[in-house]
N, C-alpha and C positions, 0 to 999 in steps of 0.2 A: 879635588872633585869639582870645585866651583869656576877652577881652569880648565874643565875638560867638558864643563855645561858649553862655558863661551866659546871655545871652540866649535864646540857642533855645534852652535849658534852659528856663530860666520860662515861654518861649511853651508850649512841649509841656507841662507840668506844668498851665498855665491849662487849655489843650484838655479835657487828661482829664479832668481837676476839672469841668469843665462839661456832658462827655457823661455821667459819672457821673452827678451831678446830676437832669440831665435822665430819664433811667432811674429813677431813685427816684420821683420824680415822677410819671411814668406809670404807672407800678407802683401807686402809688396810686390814682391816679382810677380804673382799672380795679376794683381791686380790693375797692374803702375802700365801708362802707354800707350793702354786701347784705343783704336778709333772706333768712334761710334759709327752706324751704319744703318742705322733706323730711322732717314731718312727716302721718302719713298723716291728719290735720285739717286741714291747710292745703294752698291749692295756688297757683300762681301762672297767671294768664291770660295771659302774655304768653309764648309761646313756651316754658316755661321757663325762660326768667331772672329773676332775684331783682330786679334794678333796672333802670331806664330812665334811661340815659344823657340828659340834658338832659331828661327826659320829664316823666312824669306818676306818681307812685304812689297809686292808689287802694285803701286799704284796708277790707277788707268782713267783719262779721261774720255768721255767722247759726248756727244749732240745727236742722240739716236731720236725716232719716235716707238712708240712702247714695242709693238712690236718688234721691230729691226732689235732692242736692246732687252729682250727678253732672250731674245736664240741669241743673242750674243753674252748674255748672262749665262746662261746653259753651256755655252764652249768655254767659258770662261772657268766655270766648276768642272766641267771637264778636264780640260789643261791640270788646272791644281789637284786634282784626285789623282793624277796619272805622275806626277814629282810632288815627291813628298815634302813638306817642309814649306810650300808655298804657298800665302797667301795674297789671293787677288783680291785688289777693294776699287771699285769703279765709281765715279763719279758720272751722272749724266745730266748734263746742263742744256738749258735752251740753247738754239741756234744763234739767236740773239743775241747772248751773254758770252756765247764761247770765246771770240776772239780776244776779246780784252781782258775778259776773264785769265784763260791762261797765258796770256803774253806778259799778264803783269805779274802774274804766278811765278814767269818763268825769268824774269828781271829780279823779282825777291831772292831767287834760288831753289825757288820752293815748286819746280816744274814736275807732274805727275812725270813717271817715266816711261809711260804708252801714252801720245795725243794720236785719239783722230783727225786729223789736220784738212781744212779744204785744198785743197793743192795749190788755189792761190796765196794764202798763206805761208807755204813750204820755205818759199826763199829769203822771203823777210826772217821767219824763224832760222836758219840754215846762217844767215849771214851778221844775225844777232849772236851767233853762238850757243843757240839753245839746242840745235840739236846735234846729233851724232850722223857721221856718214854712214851707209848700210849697204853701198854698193858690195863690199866685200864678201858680202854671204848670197851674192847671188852672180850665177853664171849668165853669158849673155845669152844663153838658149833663152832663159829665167827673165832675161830682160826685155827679150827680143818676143815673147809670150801676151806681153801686156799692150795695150793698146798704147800707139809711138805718143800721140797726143797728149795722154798723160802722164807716160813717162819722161818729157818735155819738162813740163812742169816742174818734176820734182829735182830736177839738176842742178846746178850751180855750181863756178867756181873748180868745173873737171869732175864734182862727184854729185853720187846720188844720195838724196837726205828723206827718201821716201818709197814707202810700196803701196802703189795705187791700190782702192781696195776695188770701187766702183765708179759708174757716171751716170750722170744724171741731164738727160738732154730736157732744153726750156722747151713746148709743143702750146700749140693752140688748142682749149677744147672749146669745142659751142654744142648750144643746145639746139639739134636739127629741127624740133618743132617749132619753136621761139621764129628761126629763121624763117622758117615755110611759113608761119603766119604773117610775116610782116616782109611776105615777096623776095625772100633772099632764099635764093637755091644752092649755096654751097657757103663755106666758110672765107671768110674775107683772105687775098691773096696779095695784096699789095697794100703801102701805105696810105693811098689816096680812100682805097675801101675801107680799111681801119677807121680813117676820118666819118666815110660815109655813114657806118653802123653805129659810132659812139652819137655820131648828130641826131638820128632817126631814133636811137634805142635809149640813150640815157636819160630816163625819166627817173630819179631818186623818190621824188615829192609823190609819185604813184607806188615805191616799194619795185621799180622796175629798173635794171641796170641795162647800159651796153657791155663794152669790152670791158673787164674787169682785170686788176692787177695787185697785188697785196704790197701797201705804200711802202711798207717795211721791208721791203727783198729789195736787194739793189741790182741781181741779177735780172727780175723779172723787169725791172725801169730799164735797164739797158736791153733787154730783146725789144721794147714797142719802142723806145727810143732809135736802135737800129733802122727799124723794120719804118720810122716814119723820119728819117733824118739821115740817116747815113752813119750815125754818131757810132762811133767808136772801130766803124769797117777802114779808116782813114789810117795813115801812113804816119801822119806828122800832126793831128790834130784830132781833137772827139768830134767837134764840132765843122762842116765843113762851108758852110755859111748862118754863119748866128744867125743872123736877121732873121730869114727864113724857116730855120730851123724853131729860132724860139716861136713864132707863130704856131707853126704844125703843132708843136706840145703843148702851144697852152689852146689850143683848138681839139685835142686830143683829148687833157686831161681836164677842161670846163668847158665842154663846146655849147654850154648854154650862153655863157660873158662873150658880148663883143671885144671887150677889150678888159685885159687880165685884174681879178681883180680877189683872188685865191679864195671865194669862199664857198663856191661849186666842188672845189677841189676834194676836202674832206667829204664831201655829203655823197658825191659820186664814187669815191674809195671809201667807204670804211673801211676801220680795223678788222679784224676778222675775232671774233669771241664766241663766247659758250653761248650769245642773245644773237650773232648775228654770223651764221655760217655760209661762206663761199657756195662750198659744195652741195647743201641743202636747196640753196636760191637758186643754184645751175642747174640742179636737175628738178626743179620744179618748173625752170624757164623763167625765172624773175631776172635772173643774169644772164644774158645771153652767149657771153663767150668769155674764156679765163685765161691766163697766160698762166702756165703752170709747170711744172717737169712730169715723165714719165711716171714717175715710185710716184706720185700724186695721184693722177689718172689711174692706174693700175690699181693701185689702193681703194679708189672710191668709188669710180665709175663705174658701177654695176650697170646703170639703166643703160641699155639699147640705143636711148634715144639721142646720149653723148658720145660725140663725133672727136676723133684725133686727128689738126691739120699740124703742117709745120709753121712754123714763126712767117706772116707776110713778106714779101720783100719788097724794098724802097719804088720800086717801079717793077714794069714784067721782064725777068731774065736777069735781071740784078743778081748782084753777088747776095749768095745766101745768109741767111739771118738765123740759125740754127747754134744755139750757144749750150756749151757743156761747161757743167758741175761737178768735177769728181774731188775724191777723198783720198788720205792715203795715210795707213800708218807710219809716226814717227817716234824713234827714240829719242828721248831728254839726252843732253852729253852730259849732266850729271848721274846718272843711271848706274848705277855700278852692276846692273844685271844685261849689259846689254846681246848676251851669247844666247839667254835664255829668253828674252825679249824678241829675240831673231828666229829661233824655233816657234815659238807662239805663234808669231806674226806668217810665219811658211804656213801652220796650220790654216790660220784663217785667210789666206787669201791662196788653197788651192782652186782647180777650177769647182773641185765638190762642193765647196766650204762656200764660194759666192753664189752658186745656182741654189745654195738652201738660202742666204741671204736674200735672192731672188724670188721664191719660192715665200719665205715670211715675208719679205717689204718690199719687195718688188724693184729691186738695187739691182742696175745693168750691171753684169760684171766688169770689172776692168782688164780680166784675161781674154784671149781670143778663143784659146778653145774651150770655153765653159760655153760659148753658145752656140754648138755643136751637143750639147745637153742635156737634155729633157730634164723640167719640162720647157725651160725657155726655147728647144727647139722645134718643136713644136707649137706655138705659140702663133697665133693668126697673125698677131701684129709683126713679127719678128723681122719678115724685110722693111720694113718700115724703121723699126731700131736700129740696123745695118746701114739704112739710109741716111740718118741721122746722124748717125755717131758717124761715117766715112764723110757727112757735108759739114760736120758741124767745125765751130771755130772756137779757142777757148782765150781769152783774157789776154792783153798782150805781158809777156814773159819779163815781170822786173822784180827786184825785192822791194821796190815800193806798191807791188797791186795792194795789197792787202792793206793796205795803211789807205789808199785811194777807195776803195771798196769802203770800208770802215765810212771815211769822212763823205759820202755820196751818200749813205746810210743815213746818216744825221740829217744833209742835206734836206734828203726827201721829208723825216722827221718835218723837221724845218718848215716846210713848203705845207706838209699836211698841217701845221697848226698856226700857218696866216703867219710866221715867221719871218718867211723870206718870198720870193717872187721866182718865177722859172727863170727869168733871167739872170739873178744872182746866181741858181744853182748851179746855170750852164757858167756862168763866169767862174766859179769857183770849181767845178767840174774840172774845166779847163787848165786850172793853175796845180790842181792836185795831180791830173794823170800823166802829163810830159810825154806825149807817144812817141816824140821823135828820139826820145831818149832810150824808146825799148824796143826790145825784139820782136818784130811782129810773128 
């Protein structure tokens, strides 16, 4: 009897020990691996949950503003309701932060497997080996569809590492009252006029601007730099006489210093924050005129009283100073989803799919016939966007822009905090872009 106690002693003792077990166990796979997503940058497509059980984790990066990354949130839950088994988790980072951000993401190994890529980006990414070729899922009708200028871009090396999604032309806006009251009857047209309105209009110490430009965009430095220097329209050089050139910028960006002395510089740029807004000061006419893109304008410029020209040019008839920005989805070549990555991406960039991008954030398409469209066809400004996009010019074509863009960024940084001198930056400008090395 007292053998047959300890026996069903050990039985029972095994039992428990094994449902315990088991409980542990489950408790983990449930639990184990989640990303969290409760940060208000990131969101998760699938229901709200962190992971997918046996599923799919697609991870996606981009630099939206709330808008643009709301409707792209929504196609996003979309996509994953419609294939089972997959969940989307988006990260959206500043503009700022993006490029280093995942470039060094994508060196660790740890590259999301959807970037929104700038296009000048594409080929440094492409030749690092972060991304995957995509040519193959598209026919050349599909190619031949997209605007040629940014399908340029995304090439390298005989293939394609990109699907344009939109563009974004750099435009002048000024505030038409500001100007009528201080005798200026249209928006400045050339680089000598540029000089004239920043001399006459930049009063800081009154809370009154001239020509304004956000120190932080290196695209927006390179349209007044163009438009008052020649820089970067040149074949073999940015610069096409320093001497000259650095004068006009530092006449440009402190035309109160006779002679450079960088501390006008910040007080007539500020940063742009939650205490001190571009767009507020423009359309009240504290700023008189702003270098900006379209999705900018379009976005904010409700008042009447703001005027859309194109970028000045160096002299009358000069080669145009009209600069494009566009984007283009790319896949990580670590990606082990990349068929399904390819479907995604056809969805989002039909012509429907960018005239609602259009439509929320005011993103030019990068297909031709979405602007054939409503409501962009429709649209008062529209030959004007046609105008643009058919004059504009984009970046010269290397796998070094994006590394040169980057370090002109800092630059200016630089320059805005008494750092460095216009003439360093144009010196250093010079050593980083090599134009005779690249494809114009």
């Amino acid at each position: 009897m007292t053998k047959k106690k300890g026996l069903l002693i050990i039985l029972c003792i095994f039992g428990l020990s094994a449902l315990v077990f088991s409980q542990c166990v489950g408790t983990r796979s449930n639990g184990g691996d989640s990303t969290a997503t409760g940060l208000p940058s990131s969101r998760s497509a699938s229901n709200g949950s962190d992971s997918t059980e046996g599923g799919q984790v697609i991870k996606v990066a981009v630099a939206m503003d709330s808008r643009e990354y709301d409707l792209f949130s929504r196609m996003a839950k979309r996509f994953s309701e419609m294939h089972e088994g997959i969940d989307i988790q988006i990260e959206n980072v500043s503009q700022l932060e993006a490029y280093e951000k995942w470039k060094k993401a994508a060196q660790l190994g740890e590259a999301p497997d959807l970037m929104l890529l700038d296009n000048d980006w594409v080929q440094e990414f492409a030749a690092l080996g972060f991304l995957q070729p995509v040519g193959e899922f598209f026919s050349t009708d599909q190619q031949n569809a997209r605007i040629a200028k940014l399908m340029n871009q995304v090439k390298w090396n005989g293939y394609i590492w990109g699907v344009p999604k939109d563009v974004d032309p750099y435009i002048l806006v000024w505030n038409k009252k500001t100007a009528t009251e201080n005798k200026l009857s249209r928006a400045p047209e050339t680089g000598d006029e540029l000089l004239a309105w920043n001399k006459q209009l930049m009063k800081p110490e009154d809370g009154r601007y001239g020509l304004y430009f956000d120190p932080q965009d290196p695209y927006a430095f390179i349209a007044a730099a163009s438009s008052l220097t020649s820089g970067w329209l040149g074949k073999e050089e940015v610069w096409t006489n320093d001497a000259e050139a650095q004068k006009r910028l530092e006449n440009f960006l402190a035309p109160q210093e006779e002679t450079w002395a960088g501390k006008a510089f910040p007080k007539n740029y500020p940063l742009p924050s939650a205490t001190w807004s571009p767009w507020e000061l423009l359309a009240k006419g504290q700023i008189a005129a702003m270098i900006t893109t379209v999705s900018e304008y379009k976005q904010r410029a409700a008042d009447s009283n703001l005027g859309m020209a194109s970028i000045p040019v160096l002299v009358a008839n000069d080669q145009k100073t009209v600069w494009l920005k566009g984007r283009s989805f790319t896949v990580s070549s670590r990606s082990p989803h990349t068929k399904l990555l390819m479907d995604w991406i056809k969805e989002l960039t039909t012509p429907e799919s960018e005239i609602a991008f259009w439509t929320d954030a005011q993103m030019l398409p990068a297909q031709i016939p979405a602007y054939s469209l409503v409501p962009l066809k429709g649209d008062e400004q529209i030959k004007s966007f046609d105008w643009l996009i058919s004059q504009g010019r984009v970046l010269p074509i290397a796998s070094e822009t994006s590394k040169s863009l980057s370090a002109l960024q800092k630059e200016l940084v630089k320059l805005w905090k008494t750092e460095n001198t216009v003439k360093t930056l144009m010196e250093h400008t010079d050593k980083s872009w090599k134009l005779e090395d690249r494809k114009p």
